[in-house]
C-alpha positions as CSV (number, residue, x, y, z in Angstrom):
1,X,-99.4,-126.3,198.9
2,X,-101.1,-124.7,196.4
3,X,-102.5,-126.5,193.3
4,X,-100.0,-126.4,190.3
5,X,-100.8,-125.1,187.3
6,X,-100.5,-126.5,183.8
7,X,-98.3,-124.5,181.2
8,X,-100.6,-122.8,178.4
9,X,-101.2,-125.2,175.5
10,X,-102.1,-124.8,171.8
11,X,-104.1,-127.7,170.4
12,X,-103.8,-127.4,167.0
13,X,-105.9,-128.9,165.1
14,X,-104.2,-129.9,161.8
15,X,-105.9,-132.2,159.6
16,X,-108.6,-132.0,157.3
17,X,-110.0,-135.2,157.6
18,X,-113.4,-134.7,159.0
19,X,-113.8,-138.2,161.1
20,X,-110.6,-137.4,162.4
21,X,-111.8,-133.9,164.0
22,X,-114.8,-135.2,165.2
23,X,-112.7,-137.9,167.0
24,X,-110.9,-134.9,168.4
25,X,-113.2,-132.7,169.6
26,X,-114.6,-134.9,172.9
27,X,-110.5,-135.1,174.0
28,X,-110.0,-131.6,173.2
29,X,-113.7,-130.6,175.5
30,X,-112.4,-133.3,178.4
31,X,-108.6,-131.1,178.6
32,X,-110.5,-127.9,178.6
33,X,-112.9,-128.7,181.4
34,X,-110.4,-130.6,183.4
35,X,-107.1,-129.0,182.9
36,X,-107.3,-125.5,181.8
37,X,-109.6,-123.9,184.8
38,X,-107.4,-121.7,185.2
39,X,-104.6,-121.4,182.5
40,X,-103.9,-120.5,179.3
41,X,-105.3,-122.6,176.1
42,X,-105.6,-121.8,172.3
43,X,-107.7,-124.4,170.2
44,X,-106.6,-124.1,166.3
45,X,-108.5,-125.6,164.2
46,X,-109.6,-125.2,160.0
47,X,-112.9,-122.3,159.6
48,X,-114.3,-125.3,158.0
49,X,-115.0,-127.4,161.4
50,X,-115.8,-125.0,164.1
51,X,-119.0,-126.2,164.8
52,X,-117.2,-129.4,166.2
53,X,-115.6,-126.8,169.0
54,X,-118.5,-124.9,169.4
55,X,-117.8,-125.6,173.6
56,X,-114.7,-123.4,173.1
57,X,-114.9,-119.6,173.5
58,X,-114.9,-117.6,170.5
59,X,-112.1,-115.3,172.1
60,X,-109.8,-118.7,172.6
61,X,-110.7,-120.4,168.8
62,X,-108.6,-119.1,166.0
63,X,-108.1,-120.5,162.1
64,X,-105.4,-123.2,161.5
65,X,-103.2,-122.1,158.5
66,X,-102.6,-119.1,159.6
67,X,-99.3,-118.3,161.2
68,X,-99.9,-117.3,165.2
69,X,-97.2,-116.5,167.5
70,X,-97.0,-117.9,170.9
71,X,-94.6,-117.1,173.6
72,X,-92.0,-119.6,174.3
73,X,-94.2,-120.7,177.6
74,X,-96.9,-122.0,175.4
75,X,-96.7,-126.2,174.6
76,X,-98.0,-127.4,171.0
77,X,-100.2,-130.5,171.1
78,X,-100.6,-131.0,167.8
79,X,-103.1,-133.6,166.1
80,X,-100.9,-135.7,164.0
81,X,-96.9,-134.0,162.8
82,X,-98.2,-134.0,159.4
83,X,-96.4,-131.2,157.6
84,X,-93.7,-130.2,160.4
85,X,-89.8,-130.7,160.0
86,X,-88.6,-133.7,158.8
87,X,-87.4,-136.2,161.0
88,X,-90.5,-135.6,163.0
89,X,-93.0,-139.0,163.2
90,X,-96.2,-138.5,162.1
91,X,-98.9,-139.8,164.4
92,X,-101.1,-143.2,162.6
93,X,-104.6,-144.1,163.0
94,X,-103.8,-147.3,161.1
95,X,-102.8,-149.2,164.0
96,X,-104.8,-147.5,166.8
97,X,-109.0,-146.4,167.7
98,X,-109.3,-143.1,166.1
99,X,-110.3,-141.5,168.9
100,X,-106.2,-142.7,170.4
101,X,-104.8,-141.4,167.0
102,X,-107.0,-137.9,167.7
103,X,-105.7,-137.5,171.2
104,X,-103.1,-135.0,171.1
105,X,-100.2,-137.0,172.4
106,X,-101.3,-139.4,174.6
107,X,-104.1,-137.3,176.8
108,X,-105.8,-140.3,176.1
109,X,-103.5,-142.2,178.4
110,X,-105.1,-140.8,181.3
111,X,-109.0,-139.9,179.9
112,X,-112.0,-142.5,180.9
113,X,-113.2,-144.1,176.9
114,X,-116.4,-142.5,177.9
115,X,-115.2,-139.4,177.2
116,X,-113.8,-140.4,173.5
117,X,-118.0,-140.2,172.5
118,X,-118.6,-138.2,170.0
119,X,-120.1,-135.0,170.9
120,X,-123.7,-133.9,170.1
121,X,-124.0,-131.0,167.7
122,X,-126.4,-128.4,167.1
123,X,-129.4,-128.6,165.7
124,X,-130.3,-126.7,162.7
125,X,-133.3,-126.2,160.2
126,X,-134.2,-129.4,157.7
127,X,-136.9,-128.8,156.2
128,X,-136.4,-126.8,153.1
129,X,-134.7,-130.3,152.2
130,X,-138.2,-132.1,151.3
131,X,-136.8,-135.3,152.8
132,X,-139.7,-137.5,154.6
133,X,-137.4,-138.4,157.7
134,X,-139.9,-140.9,158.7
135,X,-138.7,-142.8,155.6
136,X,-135.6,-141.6,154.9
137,X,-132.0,-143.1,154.6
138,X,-128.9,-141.7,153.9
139,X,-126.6,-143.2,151.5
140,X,-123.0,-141.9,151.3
141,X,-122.3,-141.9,147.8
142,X,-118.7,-140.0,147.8
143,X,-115.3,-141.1,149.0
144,X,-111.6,-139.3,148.8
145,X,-110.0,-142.7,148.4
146,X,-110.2,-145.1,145.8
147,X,-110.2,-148.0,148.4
148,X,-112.7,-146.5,150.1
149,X,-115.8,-147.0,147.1
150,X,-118.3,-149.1,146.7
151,X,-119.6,-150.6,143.5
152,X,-122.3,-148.6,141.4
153,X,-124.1,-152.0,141.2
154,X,-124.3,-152.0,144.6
155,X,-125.7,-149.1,145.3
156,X,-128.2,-149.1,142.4
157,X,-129.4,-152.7,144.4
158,X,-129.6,-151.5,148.0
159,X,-131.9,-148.4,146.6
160,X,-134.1,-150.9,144.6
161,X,-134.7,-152.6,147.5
162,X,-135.5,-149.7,149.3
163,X,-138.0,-148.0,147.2
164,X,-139.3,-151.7,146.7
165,X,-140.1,-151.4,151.0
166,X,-141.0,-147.9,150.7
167,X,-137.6,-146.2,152.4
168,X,-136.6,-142.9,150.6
169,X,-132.8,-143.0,150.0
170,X,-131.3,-139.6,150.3
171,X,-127.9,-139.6,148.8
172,X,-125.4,-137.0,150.8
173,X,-121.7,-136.2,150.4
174,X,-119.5,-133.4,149.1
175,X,-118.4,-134.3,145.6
176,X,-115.1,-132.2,144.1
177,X,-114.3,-130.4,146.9
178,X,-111.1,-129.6,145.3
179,X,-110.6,-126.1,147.3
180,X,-110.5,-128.1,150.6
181,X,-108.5,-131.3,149.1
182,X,-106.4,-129.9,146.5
183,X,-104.5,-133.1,145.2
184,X,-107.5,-135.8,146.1
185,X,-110.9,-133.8,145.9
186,X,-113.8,-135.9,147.1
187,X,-115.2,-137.9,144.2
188,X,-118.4,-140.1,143.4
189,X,-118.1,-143.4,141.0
190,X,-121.6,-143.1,140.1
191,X,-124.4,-140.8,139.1
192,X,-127.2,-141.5,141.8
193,X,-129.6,-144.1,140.6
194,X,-133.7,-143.0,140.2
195,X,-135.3,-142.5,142.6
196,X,-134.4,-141.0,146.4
197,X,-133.4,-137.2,147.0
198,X,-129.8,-135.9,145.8
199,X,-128.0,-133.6,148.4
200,X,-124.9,-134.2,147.5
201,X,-123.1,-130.8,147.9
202,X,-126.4,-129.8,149.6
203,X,-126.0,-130.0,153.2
204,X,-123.4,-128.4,155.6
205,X,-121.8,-130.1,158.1
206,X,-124.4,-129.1,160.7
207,X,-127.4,-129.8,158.1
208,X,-126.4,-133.2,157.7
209,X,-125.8,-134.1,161.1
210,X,-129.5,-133.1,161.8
211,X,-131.0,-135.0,158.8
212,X,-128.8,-138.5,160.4
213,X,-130.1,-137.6,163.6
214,X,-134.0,-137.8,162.3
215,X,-133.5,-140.4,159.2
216,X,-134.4,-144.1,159.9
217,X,-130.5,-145.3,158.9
218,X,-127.1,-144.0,157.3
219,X,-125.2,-146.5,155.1
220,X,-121.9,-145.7,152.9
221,X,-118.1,-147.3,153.4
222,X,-116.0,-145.6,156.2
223,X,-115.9,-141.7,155.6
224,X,-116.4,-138.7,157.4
225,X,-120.2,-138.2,156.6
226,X,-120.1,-141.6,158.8
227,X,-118.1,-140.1,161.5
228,X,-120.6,-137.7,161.4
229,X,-123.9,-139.9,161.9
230,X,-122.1,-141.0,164.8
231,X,-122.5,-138.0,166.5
232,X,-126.5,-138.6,166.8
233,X,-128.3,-142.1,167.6
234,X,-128.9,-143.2,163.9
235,X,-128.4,-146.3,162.8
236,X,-125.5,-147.0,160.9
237,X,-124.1,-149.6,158.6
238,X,-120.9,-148.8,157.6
239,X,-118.2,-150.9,154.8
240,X,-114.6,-151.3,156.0
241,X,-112.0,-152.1,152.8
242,X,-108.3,-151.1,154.0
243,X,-108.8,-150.2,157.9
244,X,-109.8,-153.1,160.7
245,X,-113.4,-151.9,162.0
246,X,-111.7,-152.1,165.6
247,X,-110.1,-149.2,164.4
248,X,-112.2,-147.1,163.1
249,X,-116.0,-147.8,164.6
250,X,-117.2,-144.5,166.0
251,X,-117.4,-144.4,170.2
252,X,-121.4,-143.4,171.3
253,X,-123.3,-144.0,174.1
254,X,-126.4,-145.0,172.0
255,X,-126.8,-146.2,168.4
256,X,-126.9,-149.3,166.4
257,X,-124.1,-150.1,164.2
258,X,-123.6,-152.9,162.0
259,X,-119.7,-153.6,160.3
260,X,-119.7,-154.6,156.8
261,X,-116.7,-156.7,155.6
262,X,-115.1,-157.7,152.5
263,X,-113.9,-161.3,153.8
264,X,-110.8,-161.6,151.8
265,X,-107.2,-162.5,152.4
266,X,-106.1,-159.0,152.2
267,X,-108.6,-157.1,154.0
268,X,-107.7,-154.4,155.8
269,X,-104.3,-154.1,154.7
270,X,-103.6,-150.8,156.3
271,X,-104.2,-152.0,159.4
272,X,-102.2,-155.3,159.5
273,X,-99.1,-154.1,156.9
274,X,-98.7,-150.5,157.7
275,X,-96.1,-150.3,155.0
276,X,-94.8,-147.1,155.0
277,X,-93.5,-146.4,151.3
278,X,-97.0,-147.5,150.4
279,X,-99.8,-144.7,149.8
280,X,-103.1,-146.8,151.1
281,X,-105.5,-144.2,149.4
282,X,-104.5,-146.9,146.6
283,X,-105.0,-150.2,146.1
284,X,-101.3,-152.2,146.5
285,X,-102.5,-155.0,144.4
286,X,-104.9,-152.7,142.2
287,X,-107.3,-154.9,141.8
288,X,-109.8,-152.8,144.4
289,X,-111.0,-156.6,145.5
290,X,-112.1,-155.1,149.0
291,X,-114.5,-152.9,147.4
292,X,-115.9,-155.2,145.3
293,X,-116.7,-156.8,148.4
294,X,-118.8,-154.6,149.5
295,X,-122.0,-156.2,147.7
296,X,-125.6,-155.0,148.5
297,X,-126.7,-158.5,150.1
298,X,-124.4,-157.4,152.5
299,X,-126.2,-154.0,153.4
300,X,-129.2,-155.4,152.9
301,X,-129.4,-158.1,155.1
302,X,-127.9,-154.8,157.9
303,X,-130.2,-152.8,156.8
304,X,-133.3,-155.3,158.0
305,X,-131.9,-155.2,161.4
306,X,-131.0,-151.4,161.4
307,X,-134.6,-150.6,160.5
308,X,-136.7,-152.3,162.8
309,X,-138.4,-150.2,165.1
């Protein structure tokens, strides 16, 4: 008997949420290489994160949000429901890994956790940046969310403290990207302090990749830029307000990475509540407690460990 072949398959791609793309991309590579030999397969996926499928054909990648027409033959994976006909459930990474919630209905059910690792990228040019890698860490200064900040005060510690040792903070993240985001652009609570090098709406997503992948450390609360350093070896410490760390650590081979917690009754309330008439971009008891949490002793005391050689 012959071997039998899987129908074609769109993966589609459909959030703009960059941690969860990346957490997509290694599930996307392992159904490509193992299942579609020799059949059909379409990856959609936003113009603004190809180079996270850059293992797909050119021929076979084509811009989500735009309407394509597939024959009735073709199955839909899609990455979450988000946006389809009502009724429809929409898929959660509050309860789940990310790299579960990015698998495209349940391929993870029958892929090996070694190949949920985030994928390498490619390397590109740095050095018209002027950042001293040898000293430098990255500090994610931006968030979407407002539970997902962390106090200017801390921040204006943690670079004390590093120009005090002799670290160069870089400051990264996209600030008002309000073309991408529409109704929550990417926002910063804070000018960066004195000293360090600002990149914020600097880098693309390829640039800063290769500046994590040759700093000493990256630091910030859970974001994409995070999800990002987690594609290299860096070092990362990393704040969790609303989501469990379980939940949202980023799978490597290699790495150190070091959870910072808020330690308060209501931590991680998205997580362990999962109320759905709630929107958890937003504090339920506005009182951002979780964030405040997220003091620079904290990151400090990480950062000591992160940094030796």
């Amino acid at each position: 008997m012959g071997k039998v072949p899987f129908d074609p398959v769109c993966y589609a791609i459909n959030s703009i949420s960059m941690g969860d793309v990346i957490a997509t991309a290694p599930i996307v590579k392992w159904a490509i290489e193992n299942l579609h030999k020799e059949t059909e397969y379409t990856v959609l996926v936003y113009p603004q994160f190809e180079e996270f499928f850059e293992f797909v054909p050119k021929e076979r990648i084509k811009p989500y949000g735009i309407k394509h027409t597939f024959p009735s033959s073709y199955l839909i994976r899609y990455l979450n429901t988000l946006g389809l006909p009502a009724g429809t459930p929409r898929n959660t990474s509050m309860r789940m890994h990310l790299s579960q919630f990015a698998s495209l209905k349940l391929l993870d059910r029958f892929i090996d956790v070694k190949h949920m690792q985030y994928l390498p990228l490619r390397e590109v040019p740095i050095d018209h940046f002027q950042v001293d890698l040898k000293r430098a860490v990255l500090i994610v200064t931006t968030h979407r969310d407002d539970v997902r900040q962390w106090p200017k005060e801390t921040v204006e510690e943690i670079v004390s403290w590093l120009l005090k040792n002799n670290y160069q903070p870089v400051y990264v993240g996209k600030v008002d990207d309000s073309a991408f985001w529409k109704d929550s652009p990417l926002k910063a609570s804070f000018e960066p302090p004195t000293g360090g090098v600002d990149l914020r709406n600097e880098t693309s997503i390829l640039e800063l990749a290769t500046l994590a992948k040759y700093s000493r450390a990256v630091i910030g609360v859970d974001s994409g830029p995070i999800h990002l350093a987690a594609t290299t070896e860096v070092p990362i410490v990393c704040g969790y307000t609303t989501v469990s760390p379980e939940h949202r650590f980023p799978p490597r081979a290699k790495g150190k990475f070091y959870a910072i917690e808020p330690n308060i009754a209501c931590q991680y309330c998205q997580s362990y509540t999962n109320m759905h008439f709630w929107d958890y971009g937003k504090c339920y008891l506005d009182t951002l407690e979780c964030c405040k949490k997220m003091t620079a002793p904290k990151f400090i005391a990480a950062l000591k460990e992160a940094l030796k050689d």
